[in-house]
N, C-alpha and C positions, 0 to 999 in steps of 0.2 A: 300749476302742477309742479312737484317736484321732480329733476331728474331718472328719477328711478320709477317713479309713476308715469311718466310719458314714456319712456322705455316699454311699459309692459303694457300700454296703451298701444304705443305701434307696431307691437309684438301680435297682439291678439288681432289688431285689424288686419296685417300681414296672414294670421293663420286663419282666418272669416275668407279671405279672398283666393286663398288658395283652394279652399272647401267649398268654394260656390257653386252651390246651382245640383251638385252632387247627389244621389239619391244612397241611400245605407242600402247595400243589395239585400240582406237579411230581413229587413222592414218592408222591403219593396215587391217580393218575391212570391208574395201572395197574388199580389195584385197581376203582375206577369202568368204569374201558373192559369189564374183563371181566365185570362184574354186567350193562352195555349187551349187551356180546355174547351173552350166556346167556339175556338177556331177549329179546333181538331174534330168536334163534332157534326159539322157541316159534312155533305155526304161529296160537294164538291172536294174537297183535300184527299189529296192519299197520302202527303208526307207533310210533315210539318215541325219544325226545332225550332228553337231560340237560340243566334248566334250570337255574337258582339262577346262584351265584357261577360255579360250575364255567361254565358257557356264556359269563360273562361275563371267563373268564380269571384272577379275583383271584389276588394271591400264596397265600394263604392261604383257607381256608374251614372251616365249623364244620360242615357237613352237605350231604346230596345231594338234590335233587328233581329224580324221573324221571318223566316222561309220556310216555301211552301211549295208543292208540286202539285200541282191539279191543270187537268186539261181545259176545265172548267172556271178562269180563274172571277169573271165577271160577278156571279152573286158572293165567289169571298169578299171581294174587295167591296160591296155593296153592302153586305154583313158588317165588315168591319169598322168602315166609315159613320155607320149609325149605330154602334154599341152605345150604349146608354151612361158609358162614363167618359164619351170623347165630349171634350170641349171645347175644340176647332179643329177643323176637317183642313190640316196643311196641303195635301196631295191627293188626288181622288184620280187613277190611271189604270189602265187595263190590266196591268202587271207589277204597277207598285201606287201605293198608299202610304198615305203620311197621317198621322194626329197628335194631338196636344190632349192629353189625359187630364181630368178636374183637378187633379193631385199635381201636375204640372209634369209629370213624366213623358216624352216624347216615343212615341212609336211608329217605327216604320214595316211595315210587311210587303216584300217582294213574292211575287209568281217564278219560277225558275222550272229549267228543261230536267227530266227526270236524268238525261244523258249529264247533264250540266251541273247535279245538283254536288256530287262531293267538292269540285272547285268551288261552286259557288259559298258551301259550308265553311271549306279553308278558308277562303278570300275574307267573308264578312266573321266568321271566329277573330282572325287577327290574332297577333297583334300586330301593329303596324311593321314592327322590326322583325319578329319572325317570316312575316311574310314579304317583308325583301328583300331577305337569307336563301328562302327557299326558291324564289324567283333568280337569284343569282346564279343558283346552283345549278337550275333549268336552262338555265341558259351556256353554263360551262358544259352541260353534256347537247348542245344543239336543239334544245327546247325551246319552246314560247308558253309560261303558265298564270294563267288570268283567272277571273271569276267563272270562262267559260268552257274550262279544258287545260290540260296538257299539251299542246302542240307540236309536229317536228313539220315546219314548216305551214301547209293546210291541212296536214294531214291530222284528226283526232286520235291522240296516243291511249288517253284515258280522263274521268271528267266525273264520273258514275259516283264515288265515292272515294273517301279522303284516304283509307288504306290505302288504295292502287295507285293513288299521287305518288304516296310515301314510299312505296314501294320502287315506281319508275324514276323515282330520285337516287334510288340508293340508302333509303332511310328506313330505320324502323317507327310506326305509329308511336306518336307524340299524344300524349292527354291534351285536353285543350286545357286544364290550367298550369302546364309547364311552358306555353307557350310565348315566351318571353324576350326571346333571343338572349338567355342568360346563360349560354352551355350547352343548352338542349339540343340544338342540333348535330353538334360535334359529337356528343355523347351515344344519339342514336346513330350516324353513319358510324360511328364505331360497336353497333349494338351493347352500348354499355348503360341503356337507360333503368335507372332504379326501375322496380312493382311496388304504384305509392297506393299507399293506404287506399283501402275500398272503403264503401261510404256505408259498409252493413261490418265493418270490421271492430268496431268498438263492444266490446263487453262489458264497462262500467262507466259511472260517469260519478268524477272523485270531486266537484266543488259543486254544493246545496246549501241554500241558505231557508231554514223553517219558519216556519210560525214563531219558534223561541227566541228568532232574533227580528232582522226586516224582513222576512219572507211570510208568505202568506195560507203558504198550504202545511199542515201537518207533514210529521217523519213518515206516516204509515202512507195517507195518500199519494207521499213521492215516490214510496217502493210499488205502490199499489201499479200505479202510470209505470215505472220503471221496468216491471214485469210484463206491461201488453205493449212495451217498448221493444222485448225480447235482452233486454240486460240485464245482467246477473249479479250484480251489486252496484251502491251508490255509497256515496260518502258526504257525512251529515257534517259541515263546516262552518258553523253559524259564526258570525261576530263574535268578537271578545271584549274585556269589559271597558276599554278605552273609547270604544265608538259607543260612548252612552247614547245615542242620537237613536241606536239602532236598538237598544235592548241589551247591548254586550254582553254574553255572559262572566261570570267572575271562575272562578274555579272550584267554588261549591258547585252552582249551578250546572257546569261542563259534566262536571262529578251525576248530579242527577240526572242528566244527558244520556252522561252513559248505561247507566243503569234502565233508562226507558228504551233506549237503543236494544238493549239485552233482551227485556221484554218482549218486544216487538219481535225481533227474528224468534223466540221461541213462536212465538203465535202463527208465525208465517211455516215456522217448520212443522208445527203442527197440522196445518192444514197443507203440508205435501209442497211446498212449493220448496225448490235449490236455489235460491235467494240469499245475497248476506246484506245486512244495511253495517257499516263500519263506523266508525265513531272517529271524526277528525274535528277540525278548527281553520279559521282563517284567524291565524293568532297577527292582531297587529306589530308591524314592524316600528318600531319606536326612532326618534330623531339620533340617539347613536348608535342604534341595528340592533339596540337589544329589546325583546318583545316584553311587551304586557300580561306575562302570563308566567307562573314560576316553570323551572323542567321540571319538577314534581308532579305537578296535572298535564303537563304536556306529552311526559311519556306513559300514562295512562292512555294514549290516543292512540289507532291503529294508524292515522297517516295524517301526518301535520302539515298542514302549510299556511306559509305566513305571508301578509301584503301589506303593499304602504300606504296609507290613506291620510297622508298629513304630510306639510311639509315639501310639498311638490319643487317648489324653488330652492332649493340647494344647490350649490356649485355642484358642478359635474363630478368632481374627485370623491366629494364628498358623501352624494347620493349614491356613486358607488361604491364606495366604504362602506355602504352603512346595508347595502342590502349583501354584500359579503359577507360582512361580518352576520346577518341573520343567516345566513348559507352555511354560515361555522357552528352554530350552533348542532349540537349531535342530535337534537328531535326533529327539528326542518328538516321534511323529506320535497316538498313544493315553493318553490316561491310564486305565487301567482298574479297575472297580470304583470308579468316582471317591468313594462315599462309606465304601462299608468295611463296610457293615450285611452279619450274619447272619442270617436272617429265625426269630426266635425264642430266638437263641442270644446274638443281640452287636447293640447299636443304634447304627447310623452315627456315627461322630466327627461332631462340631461341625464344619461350614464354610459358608461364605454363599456359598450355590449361587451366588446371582447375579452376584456376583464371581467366582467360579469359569466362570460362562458369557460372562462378558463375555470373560474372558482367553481361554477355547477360541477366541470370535470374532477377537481378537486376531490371535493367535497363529497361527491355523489348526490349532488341535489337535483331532482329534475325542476325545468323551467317549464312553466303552461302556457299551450295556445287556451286562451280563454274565448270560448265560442260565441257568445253573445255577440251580436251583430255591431254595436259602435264601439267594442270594444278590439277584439281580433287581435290580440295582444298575446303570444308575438305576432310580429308581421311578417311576410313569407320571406322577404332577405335574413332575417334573422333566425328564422327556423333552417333554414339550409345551411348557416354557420352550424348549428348546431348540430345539424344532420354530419356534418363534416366533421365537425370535432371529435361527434360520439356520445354527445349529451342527449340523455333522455329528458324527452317529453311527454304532457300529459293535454287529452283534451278535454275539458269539461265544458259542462252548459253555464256555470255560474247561474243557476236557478234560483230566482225569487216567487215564481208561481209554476207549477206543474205544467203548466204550457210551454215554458220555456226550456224545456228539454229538447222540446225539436231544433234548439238550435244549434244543436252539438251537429248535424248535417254543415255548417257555416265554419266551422271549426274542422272540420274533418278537409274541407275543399280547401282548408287555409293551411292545411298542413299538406294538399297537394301539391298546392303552388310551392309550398319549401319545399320540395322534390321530400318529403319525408316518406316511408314504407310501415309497415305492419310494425317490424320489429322497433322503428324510432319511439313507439306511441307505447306506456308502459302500462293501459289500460285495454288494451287489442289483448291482454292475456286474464287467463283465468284469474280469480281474485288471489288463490295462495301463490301464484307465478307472481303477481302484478306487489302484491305485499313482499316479497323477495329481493325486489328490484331495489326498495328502499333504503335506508340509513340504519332502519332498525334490522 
């Protein structure tokens, strides 16, 4: 091998090893809802959540911890050990169970005291650093705070629930995906904590790919879904004509795009619906930043945005140059997927975010969390730069099948953890607010 080949040989096994064993929480999430639901119907349960990462939203997670309140704990645990997708019974105990899932997912389910259950919630939420922050604290005012209570002494201060922790600390309630020990505690003893975006706050979802490019469902079916989704526009962003692989469209075709786009909302307003389908692009970003597509059909588009799909290995200065300079162009209202990461598959091109977020400010470009589960790009450290700078963001599903809409829920939790709010997300507004926002 040459030089530069072993290079990106021990590059890649380095980033295989860092991502092992890892489960995509968005892929995975099914499979958890329904082990919740099968448990929660049992007549023994009276409470029951999923704590760990999963509560806390990570991209990724290595295992499941489920708590449960029941006086009764003997047939849950005898439920759960013989569910019909465990594949080795780890833990079989009065009050906690352990399995190995066919999929290879590890779960563990505890029994816990209804008095005990909000400590118990905090302790096993996590993260390991927030909660040896909060233990600290507990301790500066004469406390003792574990899985099992509050304590001053033997005495039980509070334990019930995670409010009245927060509360006998001196805190205001923390989300569990702020919980990081990134700020967040300093910020709520000062009650200065953001109100981050709610997970029913989105009114549109601005990156779809059709039938006309690689996507698989028609324009009308994704408005159709988009409507019993309760969203009030979607934005139609196929390929352009450089990703021949895909279909690309050229700027004839974009052209007939639109005009079918047009169609369609008459049809839809005809039949009474307050619905807009809008007419954009995922215009490719080219090796010197400048796109595949003329500005003459691109400001025919209600909302553009451009991404890089070529060229991943560029020097850092360079790969940043070159999505700035797509940021300068006056039609680029999104750059999408700003860093390119696979979550497990491919690790983000080199760029210095922070040049990259000065230009958005610049510019007025927004940057997208792209929701899709291995993609989560941005990532919650870089959505809080940008919460902080003032750069808007956008979240979309990146749909390639009408199913995949629900993953804009994945994106919304990812813009939790950047501490982002209503107002950071430029799709939380009506559609003529949310087109305002833009370039044009």
């Amino acid at each position: 091998f040459g030089e530069k080949t072993e290079e990106n040989i021990l590059k890649s096994l380095e980033f295989l090893r860092q991502a092992g064993g890892r489960f995509i929480l968005g892929y995975i999430m099914p499979d958890i809802r329904k082990i919740e639901s099968d448990l929660k119907k049992l007549k023994e349960v009276k409470k029951i959540i999923v704590a760990g990462s999963v509560r806390r939203r990570k991209e990724t997670i290595g295992d499941v911890d489920i708590l449960i309140v029941s006086s009764k704990p003997a047939p849950v645990m005898d439920f759960f050990v013989n569910m019909p997708d465990v594949a080795r019974v780890i833990a079989h105990g009065s009050t906690k169970s352990a399995v190995k899932l066919k999929n290879g997912l590890d779960v563990d389910v505890r029994v816990v005291a209804e008095k005990s259950y909000g400590a118990a919630l905090n302790y096993f939420t996590g993260s390991k650093y927030h909660n040896i922050a909060l233990r600290e604290i507990a301790m500066k005012k004469g406390f003792n705070l574990n899985e099992y209570g509050l304590f001053k002494g033997k005495k039980t201060i509070t334990g019930k629930t995670e409010e009245e922790i927060y509360k006998k600390l001196g805190l205001d309630y923390i989300e569990p995906e702020m919980r990081e020990n990134e700020g967040e505690i300093e910020l709520s003893s000062e009650h200065k904590l953001p109100k981050l975006i709610g997970y029913n706050d989105l009114q549109g979802d601005l990156q779809i790919q059709t039938n006309w490019t690689d996507g698989s469902n028609t324009i009308e079916e994704y408005a159709e879904v988009a409507i019993k989704k309760g969203l009030k526009y979607i934005v139609i962003t196929d390929h352009t004509k450089r990703l021949a692989m895909t279909g690309g469209l050229d700027e004839k075709k974009l052209l007939k795009q639109i005009a079918e786009i047009g169609k369609i909302n008459e049809k839809l307003s005809a039949k009474g619906y307050k619905f807009k389908i809008l007419a954009g692009s995922e215009v490719d970003i080219l090796k010197d930043g400048t796109l595949d597509l003329k500005d003459e059909a691109l400001k025919k588009l209600d909302v553009c945005g451009a991404a890089i799909h070529s060229y991943f290995n560029l020097p850092k200065e360079e790969q940043t140059k070159r999505i700035i300079r797509a940021m300068e162009n006056p039609h680029v209202d999104i750059i999408f997927h700003p860093t390119g990461r696979i979550i497990n598959r491919r690790p983000a091109y080199e760029v210095d975010i922070d040049e990259i977020i000065k230009a958005a400010k610049r510019t007025n470009t927004v940057l997208e969390i792209d929701a899709f589960p291995d993609r989560l790009d941005l990532k919650d450290d870089y959505i809080r730069k940008c919460v902080f700078a003032g750069v808007k963001l956008a979240i979309d599903s990146d749909a390639h099948l009408v199913s995949h809409m629900d993953f804009l829920e994945f994106g919304i939790a990812q813009a939790r953890r950047g501490w982002a709010t209503k107002d950071d997300i430029i799709n939380t507004r009506p559609v003529e607010a949310m087109l305002k926002l833009l370039k044009k």
